[in-house]
N, C-alpha and C positions, 0 to 999 in steps of 0.2 A: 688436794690441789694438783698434784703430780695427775692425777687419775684423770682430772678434767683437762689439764690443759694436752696431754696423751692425744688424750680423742679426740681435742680440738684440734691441734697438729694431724693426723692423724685423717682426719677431711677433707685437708687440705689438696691432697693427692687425686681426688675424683672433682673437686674442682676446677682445678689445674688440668687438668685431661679432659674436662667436658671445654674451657676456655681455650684450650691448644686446638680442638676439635675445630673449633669456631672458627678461629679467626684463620686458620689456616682453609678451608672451606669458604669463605668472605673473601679473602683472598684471591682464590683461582674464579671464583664466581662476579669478582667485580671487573667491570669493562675495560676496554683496552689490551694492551699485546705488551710485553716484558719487550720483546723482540725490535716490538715497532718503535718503543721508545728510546732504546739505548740505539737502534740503529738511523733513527728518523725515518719518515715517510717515504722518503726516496729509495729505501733497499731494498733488493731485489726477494723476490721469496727464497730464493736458493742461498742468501745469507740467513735470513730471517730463519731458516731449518737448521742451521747449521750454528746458530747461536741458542737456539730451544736445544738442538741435542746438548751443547755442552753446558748447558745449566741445568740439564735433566730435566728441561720441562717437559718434553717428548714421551716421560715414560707413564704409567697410570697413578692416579692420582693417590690411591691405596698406598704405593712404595714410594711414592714420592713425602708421603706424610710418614711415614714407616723412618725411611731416612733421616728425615729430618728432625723427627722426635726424639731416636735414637741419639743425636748429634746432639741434640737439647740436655736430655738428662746427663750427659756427659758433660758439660760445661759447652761444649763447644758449639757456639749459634751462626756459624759458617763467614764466609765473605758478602761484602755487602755489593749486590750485583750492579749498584751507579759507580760508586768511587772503589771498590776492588780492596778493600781497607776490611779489618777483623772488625766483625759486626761489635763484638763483644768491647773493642778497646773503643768505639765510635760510640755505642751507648752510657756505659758507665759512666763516662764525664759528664755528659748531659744529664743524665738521671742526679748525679749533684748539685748540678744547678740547679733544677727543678728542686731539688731537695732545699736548695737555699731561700728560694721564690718562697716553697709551700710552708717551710718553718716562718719563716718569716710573717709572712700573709696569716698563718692560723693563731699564730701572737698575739697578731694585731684583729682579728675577729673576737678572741677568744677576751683580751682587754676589752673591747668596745661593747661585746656581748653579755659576758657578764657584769660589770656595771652597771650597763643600761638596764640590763633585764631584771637585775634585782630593785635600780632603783625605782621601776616604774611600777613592779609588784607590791612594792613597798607604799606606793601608793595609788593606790587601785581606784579606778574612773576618778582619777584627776586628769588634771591638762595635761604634765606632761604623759601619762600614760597614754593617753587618745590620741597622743603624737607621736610618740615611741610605736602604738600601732600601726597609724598609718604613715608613717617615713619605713617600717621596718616591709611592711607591704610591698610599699614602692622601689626601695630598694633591692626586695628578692627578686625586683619582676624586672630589673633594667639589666639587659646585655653586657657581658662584660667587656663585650668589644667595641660599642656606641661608650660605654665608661670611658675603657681607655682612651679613645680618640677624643673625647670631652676635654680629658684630663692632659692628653698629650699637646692641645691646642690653646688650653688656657696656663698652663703650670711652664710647658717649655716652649713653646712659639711666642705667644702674645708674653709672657712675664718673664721669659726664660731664666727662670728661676731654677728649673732639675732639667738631665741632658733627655736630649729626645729618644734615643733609644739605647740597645746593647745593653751589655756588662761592664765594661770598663770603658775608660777614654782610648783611643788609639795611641793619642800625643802624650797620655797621663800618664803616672808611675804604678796604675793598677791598684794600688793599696787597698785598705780596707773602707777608707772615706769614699775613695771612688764609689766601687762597689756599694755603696750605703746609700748616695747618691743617684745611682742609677736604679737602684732598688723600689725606693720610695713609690715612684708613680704605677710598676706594674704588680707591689703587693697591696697596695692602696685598689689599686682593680679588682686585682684575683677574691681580697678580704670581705668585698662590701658585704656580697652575697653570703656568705656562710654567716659574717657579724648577725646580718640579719634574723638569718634563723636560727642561733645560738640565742640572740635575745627574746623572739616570740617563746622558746621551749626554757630558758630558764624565769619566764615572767609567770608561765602557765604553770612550771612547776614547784615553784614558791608560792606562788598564790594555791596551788594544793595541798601545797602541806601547809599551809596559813591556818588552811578551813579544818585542819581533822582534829578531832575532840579532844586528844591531849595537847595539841596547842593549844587548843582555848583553855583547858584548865589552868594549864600554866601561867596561861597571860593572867585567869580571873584569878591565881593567885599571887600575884604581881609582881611574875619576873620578868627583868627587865628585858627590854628589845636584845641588846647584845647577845644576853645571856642564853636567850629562847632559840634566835637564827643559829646561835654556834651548837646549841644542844641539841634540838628537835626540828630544826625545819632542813636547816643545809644539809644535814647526811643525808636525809629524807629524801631531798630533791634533787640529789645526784647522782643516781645513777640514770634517767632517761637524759638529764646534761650531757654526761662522759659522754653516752652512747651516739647521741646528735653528732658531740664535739669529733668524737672517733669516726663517723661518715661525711665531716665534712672535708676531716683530713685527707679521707680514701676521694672525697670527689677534689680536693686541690689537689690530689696527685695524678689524677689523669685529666682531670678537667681543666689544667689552666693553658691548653694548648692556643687558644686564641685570646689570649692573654701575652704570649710568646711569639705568637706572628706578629700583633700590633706590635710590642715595643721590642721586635727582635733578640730577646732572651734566647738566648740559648743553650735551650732545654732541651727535654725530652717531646714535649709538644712541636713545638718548632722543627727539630730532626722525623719528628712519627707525618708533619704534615708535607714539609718536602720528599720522604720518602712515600708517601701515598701518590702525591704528584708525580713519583717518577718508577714508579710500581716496584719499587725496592723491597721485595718479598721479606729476602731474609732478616734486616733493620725494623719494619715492620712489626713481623710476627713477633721478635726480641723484644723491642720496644713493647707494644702491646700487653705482653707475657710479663714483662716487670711492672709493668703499672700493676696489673690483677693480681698478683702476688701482694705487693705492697699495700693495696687493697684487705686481703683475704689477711693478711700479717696484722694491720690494724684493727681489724674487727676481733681477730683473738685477743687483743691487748686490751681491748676495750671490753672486751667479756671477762675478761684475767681482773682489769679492775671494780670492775662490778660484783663478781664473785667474792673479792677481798671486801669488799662493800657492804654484801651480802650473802654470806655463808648459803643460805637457804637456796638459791638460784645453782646450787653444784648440782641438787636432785632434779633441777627442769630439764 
């Protein structure tokens, strides 16, 4: 196990180099001027050179990534070129946040998912399965941002039942009810879609291991339901679970950014989209660079748990 999870770690590094490559490259290649925006449309071009020099935009693009990489592996992801503030102390609180949306949200997929999905495997072309299909269909396929704004118009405008946006109340005492409170409607957003395909991949894979020949024997020698699902079908059918369950986490961690503009969370999405807006390079690439990470970190753990799963998957 050391040996595999080594080399899995171990990946990690030309990853990470090929995705700094990127986005630093997307970066200087997407439209607009650093210059034009922090000084507005009114300054004169002999500002606008003399704010490129001292951000080193001025120099080639090679040493300007050269730089900045260097700065990366060190900890250090520079000042943030809108608010002048350490990129570093400006991400990590967000990244908690986000951290608190995405546990949250995958809780609540991963309850609604597995249930559904066993209860509907459980009984295969009935009603509710035929509807378990197509609700799960239609719910992979709806916007998570037409969601929220659904749910923001019926839950706190018209019933105003949960608050309309943020983290906390401004007037409130912040606690933890708050927070729970204001939670509800954008992990009920972010969850629909993964619930979704959590439940089509654990229906599909129950009902495969339903069908292989030593469950049938089993059943034909008359053990019972409990006894069958706990012995020969649920190990059976989870590892392509985990492995879903483990990508959807990596897509709620970078994917719930318009989940976090609708109800103003703030996150990492929220901070990665105001700094696109205001060409904030160095927050940006930061931002970006921890989502992938976070990313590439849960797909090891999801192979970690797989491998404990199943020994044999060491030699793939």
């Amino acid at each position: 196990m050391g040996r595999f999870l080594g080399h899995r770690l171990l990946g990690v590094l030309p990853v990470m180099f090929g995705v700094s490559v990127i986005i630093f490259i997307l970066m200087h290649l997407a439209p607009g001027d650093v210059a034009t925006v922090l000084l507005g449309p009114q300054a004169t071009e002999v500002a606008k050179t003399e704010l490129r020099h001292a951000l080193g935009l001025d120099q080639p693009l090679p040493l300007q990534y050269g730089k900045w990489l260097l700065r990366t592996v060190t900890g250090d992801f520079g000042t943030s070129i809108a608010t002048q503030l350490n990129v570093a102390a400006l991400v990590l609180p967000r990244f908690l946040n986000t951290l608190v949306l995405t546990v949250a949200s995958l809780l609540l997929a991963i309850v609604i998912g597995y249930s559904v999905g066993l209860f509907a495997a459980l009984r295969a072309r009935s009603v509710f399965d035929r509807v378990t299909i197509t609700v799960t269909l239609l719910a992979g396929s709806t916007p998570p941002f037409w969601l929220g704004l659904i749910l923001v118009l019926l839950f706190a405008i018209r019933l105003r039942w949960l608050p309309v946006s943020g983290m906390v109340d401004m007037a409130g005492d912040g606690g933890a009810l708050d927070v729970l409170r204001h939670l509800v409607l954008p992990a009920v957003t972010t969850a629909l879609g993964p619930a979704a395909i959590i439940t089509r991949m654990v229906r599909s894979s129950i009902r495969e291991a339903l069908d292989r020949p030593h469950v049938r024997v089993a059943r034909a020698k008359g053990l019972k339901r409990g006894a069958l699902l706990r012995r020969h079908v649920i190990l059976n059918a989870l590892p392509p679970i985990i492995t879903i369950t483990g990508l959807q986490l990596g897509y709620l961690l970078g994917g719930a950014l318009l989940t976090e503009v609708v109800f103003a969370w703030p996150g990492l999405g929220a901070l990665l989209y105001d700094s696109i807006t205001a060409r904030d390079m160095p927050v940006v690439q930061a931002t970006t660079l921890l989502i992938a990470l976070s990313f590439v970190l849960v797909n090891i753990a999801v192979d970690v748990i797989n491998v404990l799963l199943d020994p044999r998957l060491r030699e793939a």
